[in-house]
C-alpha positions as CSV (number, residue, x, y, z in Angstrom):
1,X,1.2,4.3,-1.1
2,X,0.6,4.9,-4.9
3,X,3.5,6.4,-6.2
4,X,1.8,9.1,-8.4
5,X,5.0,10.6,-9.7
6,X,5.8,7.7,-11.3
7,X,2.6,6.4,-12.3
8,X,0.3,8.6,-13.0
9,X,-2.4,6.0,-12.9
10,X,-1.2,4.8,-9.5
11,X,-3.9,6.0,-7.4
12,X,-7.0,4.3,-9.6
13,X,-5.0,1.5,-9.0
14,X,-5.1,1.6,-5.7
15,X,-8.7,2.0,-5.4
16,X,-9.4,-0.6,-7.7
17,X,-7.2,-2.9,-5.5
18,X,-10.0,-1.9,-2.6
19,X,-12.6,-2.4,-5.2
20,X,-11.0,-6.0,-5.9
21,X,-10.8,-6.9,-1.9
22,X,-14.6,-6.4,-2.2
23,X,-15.0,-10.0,-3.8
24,X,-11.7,-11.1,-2.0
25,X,-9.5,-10.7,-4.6
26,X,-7.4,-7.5,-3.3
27,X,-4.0,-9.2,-3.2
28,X,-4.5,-11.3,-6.3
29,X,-5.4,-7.6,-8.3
30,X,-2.6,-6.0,-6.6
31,X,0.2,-8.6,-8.3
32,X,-1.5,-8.3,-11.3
33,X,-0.8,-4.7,-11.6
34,X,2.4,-5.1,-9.7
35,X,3.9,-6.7,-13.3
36,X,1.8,-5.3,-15.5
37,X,2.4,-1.4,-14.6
38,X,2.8,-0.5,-17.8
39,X,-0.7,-1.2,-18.8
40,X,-3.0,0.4,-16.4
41,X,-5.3,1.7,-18.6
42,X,-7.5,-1.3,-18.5
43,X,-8.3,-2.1,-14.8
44,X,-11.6,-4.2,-15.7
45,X,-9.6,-6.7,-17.5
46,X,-7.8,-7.4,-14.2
47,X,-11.1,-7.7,-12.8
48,X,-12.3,-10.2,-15.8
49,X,-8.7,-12.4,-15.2
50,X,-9.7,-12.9,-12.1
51,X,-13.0,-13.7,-12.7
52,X,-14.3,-11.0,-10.6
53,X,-17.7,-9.6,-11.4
54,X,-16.9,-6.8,-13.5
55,X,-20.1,-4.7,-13.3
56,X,-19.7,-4.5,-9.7
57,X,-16.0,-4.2,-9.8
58,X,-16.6,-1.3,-12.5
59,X,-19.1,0.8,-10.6
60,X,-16.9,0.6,-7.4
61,X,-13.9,1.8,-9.5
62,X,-15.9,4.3,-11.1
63,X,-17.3,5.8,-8.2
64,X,-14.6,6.5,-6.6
65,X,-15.9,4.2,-3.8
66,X,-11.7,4.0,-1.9
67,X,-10.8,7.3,-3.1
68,X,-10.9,8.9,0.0
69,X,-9.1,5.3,1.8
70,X,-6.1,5.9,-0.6
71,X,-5.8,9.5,-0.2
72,X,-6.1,9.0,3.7
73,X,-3.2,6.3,3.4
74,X,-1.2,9.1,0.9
75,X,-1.2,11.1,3.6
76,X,-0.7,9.1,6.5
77,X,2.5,8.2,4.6
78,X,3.3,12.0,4.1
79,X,3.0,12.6,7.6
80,X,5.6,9.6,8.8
81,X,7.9,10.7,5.9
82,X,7.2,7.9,4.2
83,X,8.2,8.3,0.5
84,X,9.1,5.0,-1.1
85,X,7.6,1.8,-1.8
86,X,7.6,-0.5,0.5
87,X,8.0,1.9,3.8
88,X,8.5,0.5,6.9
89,X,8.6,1.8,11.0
90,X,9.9,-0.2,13.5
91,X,10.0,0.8,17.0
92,X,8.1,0.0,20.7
93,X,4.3,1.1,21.5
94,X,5.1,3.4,24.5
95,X,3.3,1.5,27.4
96,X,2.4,4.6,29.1
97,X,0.7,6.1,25.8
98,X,-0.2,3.3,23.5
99,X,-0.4,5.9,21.1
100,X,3.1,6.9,20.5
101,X,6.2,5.0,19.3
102,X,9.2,4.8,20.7
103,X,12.9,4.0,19.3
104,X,11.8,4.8,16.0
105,X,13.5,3.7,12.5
106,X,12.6,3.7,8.7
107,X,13.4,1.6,6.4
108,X,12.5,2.9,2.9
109,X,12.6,0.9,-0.3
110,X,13.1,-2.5,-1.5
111,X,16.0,-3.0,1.0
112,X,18.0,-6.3,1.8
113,X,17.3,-8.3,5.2
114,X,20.4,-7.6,6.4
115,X,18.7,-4.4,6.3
116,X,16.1,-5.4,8.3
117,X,18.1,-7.7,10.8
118,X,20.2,-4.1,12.0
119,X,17.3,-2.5,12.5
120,X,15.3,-4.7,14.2
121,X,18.9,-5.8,16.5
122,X,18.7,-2.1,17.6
123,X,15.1,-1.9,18.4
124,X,15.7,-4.8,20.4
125,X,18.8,-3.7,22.2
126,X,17.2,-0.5,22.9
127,X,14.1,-2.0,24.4
């Protein structure tokens, strides 16, 4: 989820992190941005560093090609009230609708494990 507040160029990013997973390189892009977010202006040069091919990489970026994957995932994460970076949901798949969660809990943010650990203990207590 691009935060777009924050970084204006987020969003390009993300598609360009799609673009990357085209030639298999979508987590190596991804870290690269990840420290460099300050310099997003150049997303080809990611491409190049990774030895990527940049024409290709370029068109896809260009076009647009993940817009609409991002934008779906924006609003996927809108709809769970998801609105930091790295959001999680833990709970059960309900086995009578295996489209619904049950015993449901967020964890927003970089958090702690200890974090994790009383979340996940309650799911699991619950179940």
């Amino acid at each position: 989820m691009p935060l777009t507040m924050m970084h204006p160029k987020a969003a390009k990013a993300a598609e360009a992190s799609h673009c990357a997973g085209e030639q298999g390189k979508f987590w190596e892009v991804h870290e690269l941005m990840m420290t460099k977010q300050e310099s997003l202006d150049d997303l080809s040069s990611y491409a190049a560093s990774l030895n990527l091919d940049v024409r290709k990489f370029d068109e896809c970026v260009g076009a647009g090609q993940y817009a609409k994957t991002v934008q779906n995932g924006i609003a996927l994460a809108q709809k769970l009230r998801i609105n930091a970076v790295p959001g999680f949901v833990i709970g059960w798949i309900d086995s009578s609708n295996p489209g619904k969660l049950t015993g449901i809990s967020m964890i927003q943010g970089a958090m702690p494990f200890a974090s994790f650990q009383m979340e996940l203990d309650a799911a699991l207590a619950a179940q």
